[in-house]
C-alpha positions in Angstrom: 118.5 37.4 61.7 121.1 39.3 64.1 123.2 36.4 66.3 123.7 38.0 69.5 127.1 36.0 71.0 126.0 36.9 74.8 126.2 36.4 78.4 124.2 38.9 80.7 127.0 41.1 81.7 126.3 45.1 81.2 127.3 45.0 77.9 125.6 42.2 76.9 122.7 44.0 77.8 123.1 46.9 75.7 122.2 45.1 73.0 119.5 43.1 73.9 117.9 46.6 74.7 118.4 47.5 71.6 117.0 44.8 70.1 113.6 44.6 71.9 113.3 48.2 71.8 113.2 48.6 67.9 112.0 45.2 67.0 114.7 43.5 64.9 114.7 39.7 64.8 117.5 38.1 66.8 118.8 34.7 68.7 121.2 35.1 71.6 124.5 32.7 71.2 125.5 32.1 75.1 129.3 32.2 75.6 129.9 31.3 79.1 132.9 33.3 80.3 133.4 32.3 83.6 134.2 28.4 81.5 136.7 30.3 79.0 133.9 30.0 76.0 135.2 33.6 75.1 138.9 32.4 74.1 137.2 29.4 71.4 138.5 30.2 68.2 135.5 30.1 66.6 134.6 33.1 68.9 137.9 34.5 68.6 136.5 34.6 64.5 134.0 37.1 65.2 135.4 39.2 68.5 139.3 39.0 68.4 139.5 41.2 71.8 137.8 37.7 73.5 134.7 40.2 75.1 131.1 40.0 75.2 129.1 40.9 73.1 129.5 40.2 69.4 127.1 39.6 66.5 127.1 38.4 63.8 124.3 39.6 60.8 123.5 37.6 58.1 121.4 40.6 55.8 123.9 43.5 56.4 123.1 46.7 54.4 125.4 45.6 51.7 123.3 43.3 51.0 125.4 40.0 50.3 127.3 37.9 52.7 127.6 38.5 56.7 129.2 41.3 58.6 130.5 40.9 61.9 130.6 43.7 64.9 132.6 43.5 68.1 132.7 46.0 71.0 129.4 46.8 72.4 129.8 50.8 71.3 130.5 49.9 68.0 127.3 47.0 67.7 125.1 50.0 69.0 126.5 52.2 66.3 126.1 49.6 63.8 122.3 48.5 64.5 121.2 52.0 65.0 122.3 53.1 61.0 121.2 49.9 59.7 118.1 50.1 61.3 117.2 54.4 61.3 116.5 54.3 64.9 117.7 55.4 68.0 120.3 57.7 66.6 119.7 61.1 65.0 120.2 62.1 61.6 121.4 65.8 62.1 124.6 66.5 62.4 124.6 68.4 66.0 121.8 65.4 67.5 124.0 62.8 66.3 127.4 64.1 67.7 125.3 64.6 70.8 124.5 61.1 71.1 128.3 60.0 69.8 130.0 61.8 72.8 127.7 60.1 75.6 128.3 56.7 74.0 132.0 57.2 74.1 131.8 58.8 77.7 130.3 55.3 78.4 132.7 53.2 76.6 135.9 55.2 77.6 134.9 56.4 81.6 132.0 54.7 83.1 132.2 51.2 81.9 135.9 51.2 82.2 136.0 52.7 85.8 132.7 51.2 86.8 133.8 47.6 85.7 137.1 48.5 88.1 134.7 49.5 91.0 133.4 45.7 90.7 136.3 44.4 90.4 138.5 45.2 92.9 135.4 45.9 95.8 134.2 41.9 94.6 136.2 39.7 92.8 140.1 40.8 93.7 141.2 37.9 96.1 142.9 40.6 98.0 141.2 43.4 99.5 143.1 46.8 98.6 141.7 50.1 100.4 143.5 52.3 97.9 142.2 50.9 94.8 139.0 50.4 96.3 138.8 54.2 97.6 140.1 55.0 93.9 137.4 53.7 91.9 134.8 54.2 94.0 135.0 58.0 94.2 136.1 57.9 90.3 132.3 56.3 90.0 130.7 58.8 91.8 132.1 61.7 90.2 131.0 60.4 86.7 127.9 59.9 88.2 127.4 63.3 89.2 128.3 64.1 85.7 125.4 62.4 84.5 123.5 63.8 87.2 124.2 67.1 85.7 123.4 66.2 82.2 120.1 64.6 82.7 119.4 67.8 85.2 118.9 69.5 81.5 117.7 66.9 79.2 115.2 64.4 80.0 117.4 61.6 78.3 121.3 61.7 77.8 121.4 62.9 74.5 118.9 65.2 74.0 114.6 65.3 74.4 114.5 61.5 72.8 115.7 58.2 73.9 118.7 57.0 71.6 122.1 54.5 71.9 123.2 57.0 74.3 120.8 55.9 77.2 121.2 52.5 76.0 124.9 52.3 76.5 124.9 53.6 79.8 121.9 52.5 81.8 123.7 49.1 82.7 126.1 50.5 84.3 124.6 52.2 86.3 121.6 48.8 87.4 124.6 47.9 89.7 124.7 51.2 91.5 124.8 49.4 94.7 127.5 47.0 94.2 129.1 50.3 93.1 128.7 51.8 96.5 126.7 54.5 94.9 123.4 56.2 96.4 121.0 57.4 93.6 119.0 59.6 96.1 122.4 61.4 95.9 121.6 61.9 92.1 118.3 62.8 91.6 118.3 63.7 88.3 119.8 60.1 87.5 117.6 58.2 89.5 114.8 59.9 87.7 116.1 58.8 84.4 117.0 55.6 85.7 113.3 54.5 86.7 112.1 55.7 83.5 114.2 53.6 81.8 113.9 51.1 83.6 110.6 50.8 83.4 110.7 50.5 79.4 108.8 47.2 78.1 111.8 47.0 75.9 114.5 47.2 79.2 112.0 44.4 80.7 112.3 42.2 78.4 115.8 42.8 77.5 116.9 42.0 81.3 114.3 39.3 81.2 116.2 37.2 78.8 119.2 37.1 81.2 116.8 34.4 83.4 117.2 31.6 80.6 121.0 31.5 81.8 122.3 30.5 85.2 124.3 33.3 86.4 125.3 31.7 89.7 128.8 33.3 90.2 132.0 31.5 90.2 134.5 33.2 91.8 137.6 31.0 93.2 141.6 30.5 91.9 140.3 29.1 88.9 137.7 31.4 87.7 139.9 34.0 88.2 142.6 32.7 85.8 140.1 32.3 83.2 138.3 35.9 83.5 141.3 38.1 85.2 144.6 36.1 84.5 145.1 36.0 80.6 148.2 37.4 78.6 149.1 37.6 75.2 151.4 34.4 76.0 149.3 32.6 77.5 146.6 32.8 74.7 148.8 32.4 72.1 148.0 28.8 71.0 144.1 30.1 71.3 144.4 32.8 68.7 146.9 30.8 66.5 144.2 27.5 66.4 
């Protein structure tokens, strides 16, 4: 059995997709970040940079004791060698898939998540910073565009981690300020995709949690207003 520590967030998602698409028994751990659940030392155990999602697997392949896996890149990586699935074994197929899921976790998770940010939940409206991100998501979306205008999936001919990684990112298009019938490559993808059993039921499981959004002074502090300092009791509990 996989824990899944987990709130419905775009990464939390990742791995719920890849979860239901290959099969592997699993039990979702909520950790309600808009209350501060994240900074709990007990969490703080398993994912010391206080983000969703963790896990936590009690039959790794070594075989004895649990292993532990934080950042959502690195849980893909980890569940797809455990399990032989969703990840080439060639050398070339596997590096293919490898650079997509860093593109993801290094430019349009990063950039996408600033998009959201500063167009939603910034208290102050800022038109540079807004402009910024919003064009710096539509340019890595026409990179994707690109891509997927010669491959039917990220990667390469077959669904893998890849496609997993980055389809959340992109659910939110509109929030985004995005227009997929810019991108029609993407949107093509994007409906096949979503239209997986496995991506149904993955986002299905986001309805057994109230997602109601909480977004005043003191929500803020909790999600945007932590510094080393200020969680320094936390992490020394």
């Amino acid at each position: 059995m996989i824990d899944v520590y987990y709130w419905p967030t775009p990464n939390g998602h990742k791995i719920t997709m890849f979860l239901e698409e290959t099969g592997m028994d699993y039990r979702l751990v909520p950790v309600d970040i808009r209350k501060g659940e994240q900074f709990r030392p007990e969490f703080l155990a398993i994912s010391p940079n206080n983000r969703m999602p963790a896990i936590v697997d009690d039959q790794p392949a070594a075989g004895r004791g649990t292993q532990s896996v934080f950042e959502s890149g690195a849980i893909l990586l980890y569940l797809a060698e455990k399990s032989g699935k969703l990840l080439p074994s060639d050398a070339p197929g596997r590096v293919s898939v490898l650079q997509w899921l860093f593109w993801q976790a290094g430019g349009l998770g990063p950039m996408a998540g600033q998009n959201h940010h500063f167009s939603r939940y910034a208290p102050e409206k800022l038109p540079y910073a807004i402009e910024r991100y919003v064009k710096e998501t539509n340019r890595l979306y026409g990179v994707l565009d690109r891509r997927l205008a010669k491959s039917p999936y990220v990667a390469a001919a077959d669904y893998s981690i890849a496609d997993i990684a980055i389809y959340p990112w992109i659910v939110p298009w509109e929030m985004q300020q995005q227009n997929l019938e810019d991108f029609p490559a993407l949107k093509h993808w994007f409906e096949a995709v979503a239209s997986r059993p496995s991506t149904l039921r993955a986002y299905a499981r986001e309805n057994e949690f109230s997602r109601t959004p909480v977004v005043n002074d003191e929500s803020r502090k909790v999600l945007f207003g932590q510094t080393a300092q200020s969680l320094s009791s936390t992490y020394e509990a």
